[in-house]
MITIBA-170120 format. One line per 8 residues: number of its first residue (from 0); for each residue x, y, z of N, C-alpha, C. Coordinates in steps of 0.2 Angstrom, whole numbers. Example, Ala and Ser with C-alpha at 12.3 -4.5 7.8 and 13.67 -1.06 7.14 Angstrom:
<recs>
0> 66:-28:39:62:-22:39:66:-16:39 | 64:-11:35:68:-5:36:64:0:39
</recs>
This chain:
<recs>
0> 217:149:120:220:147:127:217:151:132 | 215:159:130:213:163:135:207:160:139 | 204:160:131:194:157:131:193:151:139 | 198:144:136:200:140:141:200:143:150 | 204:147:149:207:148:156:201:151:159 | 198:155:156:193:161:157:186:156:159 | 185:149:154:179:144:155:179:141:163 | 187:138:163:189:134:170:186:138:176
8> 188:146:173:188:149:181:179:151:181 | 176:149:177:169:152:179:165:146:183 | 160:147:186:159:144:191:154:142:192 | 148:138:196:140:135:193:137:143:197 | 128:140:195:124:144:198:122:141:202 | 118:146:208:117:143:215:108:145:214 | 103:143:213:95:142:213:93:145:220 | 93:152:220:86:151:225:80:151:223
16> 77:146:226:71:142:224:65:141:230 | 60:140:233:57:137:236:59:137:243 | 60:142:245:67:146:250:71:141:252 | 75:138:246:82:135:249:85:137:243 | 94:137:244:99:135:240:97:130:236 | 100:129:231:100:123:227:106:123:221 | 110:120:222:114:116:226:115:115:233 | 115:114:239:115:119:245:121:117:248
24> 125:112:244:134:113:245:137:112:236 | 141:117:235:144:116:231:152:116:231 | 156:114:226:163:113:225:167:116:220 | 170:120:223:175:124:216:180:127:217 | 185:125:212:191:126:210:192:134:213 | 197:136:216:201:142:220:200:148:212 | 201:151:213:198:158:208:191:156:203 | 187:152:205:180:150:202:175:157:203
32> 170:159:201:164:163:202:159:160:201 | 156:162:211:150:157:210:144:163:209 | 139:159:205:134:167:204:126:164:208 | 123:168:214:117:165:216:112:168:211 | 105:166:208:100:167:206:93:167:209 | 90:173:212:84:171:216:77:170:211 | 76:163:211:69:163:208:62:161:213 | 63:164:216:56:165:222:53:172:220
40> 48:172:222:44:178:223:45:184:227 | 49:182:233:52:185:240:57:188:239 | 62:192:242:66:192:243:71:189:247 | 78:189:244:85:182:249:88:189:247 | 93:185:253:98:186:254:104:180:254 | 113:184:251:117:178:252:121:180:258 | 124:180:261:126:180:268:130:177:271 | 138:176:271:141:174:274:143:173:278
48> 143:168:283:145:168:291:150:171:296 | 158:170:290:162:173:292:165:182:290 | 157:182:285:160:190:282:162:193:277 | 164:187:274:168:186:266:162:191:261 | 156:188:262:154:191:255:147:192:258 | 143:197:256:136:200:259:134:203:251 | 127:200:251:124:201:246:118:208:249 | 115:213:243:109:215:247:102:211:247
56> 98:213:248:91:210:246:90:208:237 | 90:202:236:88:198:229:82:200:227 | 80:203:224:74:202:220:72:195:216 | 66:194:215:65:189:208:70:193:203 | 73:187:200:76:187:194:85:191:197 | 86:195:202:91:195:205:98:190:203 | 103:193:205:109:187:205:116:190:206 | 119:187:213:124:189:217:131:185:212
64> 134:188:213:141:183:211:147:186:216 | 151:179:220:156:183:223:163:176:220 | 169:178:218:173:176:215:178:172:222 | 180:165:223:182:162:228:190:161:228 | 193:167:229:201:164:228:206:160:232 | 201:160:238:206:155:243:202:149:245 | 206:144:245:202:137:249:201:139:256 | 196:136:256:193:134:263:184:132:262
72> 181:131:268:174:131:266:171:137:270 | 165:139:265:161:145:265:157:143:268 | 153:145:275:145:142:276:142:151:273 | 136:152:271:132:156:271:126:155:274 | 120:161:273:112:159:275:109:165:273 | 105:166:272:98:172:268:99:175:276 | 100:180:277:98:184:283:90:185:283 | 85:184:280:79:186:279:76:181:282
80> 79:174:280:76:168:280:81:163:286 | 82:164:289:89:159:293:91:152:291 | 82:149:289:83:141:291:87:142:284 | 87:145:278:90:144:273:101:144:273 | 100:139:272:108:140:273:112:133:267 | 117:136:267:123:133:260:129:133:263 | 133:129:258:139:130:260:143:130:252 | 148:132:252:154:134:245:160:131:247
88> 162:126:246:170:122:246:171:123:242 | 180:128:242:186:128:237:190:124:238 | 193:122:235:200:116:233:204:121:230
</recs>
């Protein structure tokens, strides 16, 4: 049952790819972990709007995880990159 609880709360991967997000909005359950993966050659950033969660600079093969325990939605954006922007909805 633990295994269970522990599978529900884990949470997708977010792609960076091609300097975007990918998924570039996802959906997930309140106590979820969402983990970014940069596979660019560049370096990203994950960056939150309101301040929740700041990532440092991604290398290739890098990968950020911030755990979302409260509903609401997330915007983020790669501070390196602006145009690059996502969003995270908790339920």
């Amino acid at each position: 049952r633990l295994a269970l609880t522990q599978a529900a709360e884990a949470g997708p991967e977010v792609a960076v790819s091609n300097f975007a997000f990918s998924p570039g909005s996802v959906t997930v359950a309140a106590g979820a972990t969402v983990t970014w993966v940069n596979h660019d050659e560049e370096p990203h950033t994950v960056v939150s709007a309101s301040g929740d969660f700041r990532s440092g600079a991604l290398d290739s093969a890098d990968k950020f995880s911030f755990r979302f325990d409260h509903p609401g939605t997330y915007k983020y954006v790669c501070s390196i990159h602006p145009h690059m922007t996502g969003t995270i909805v908790v339920k």
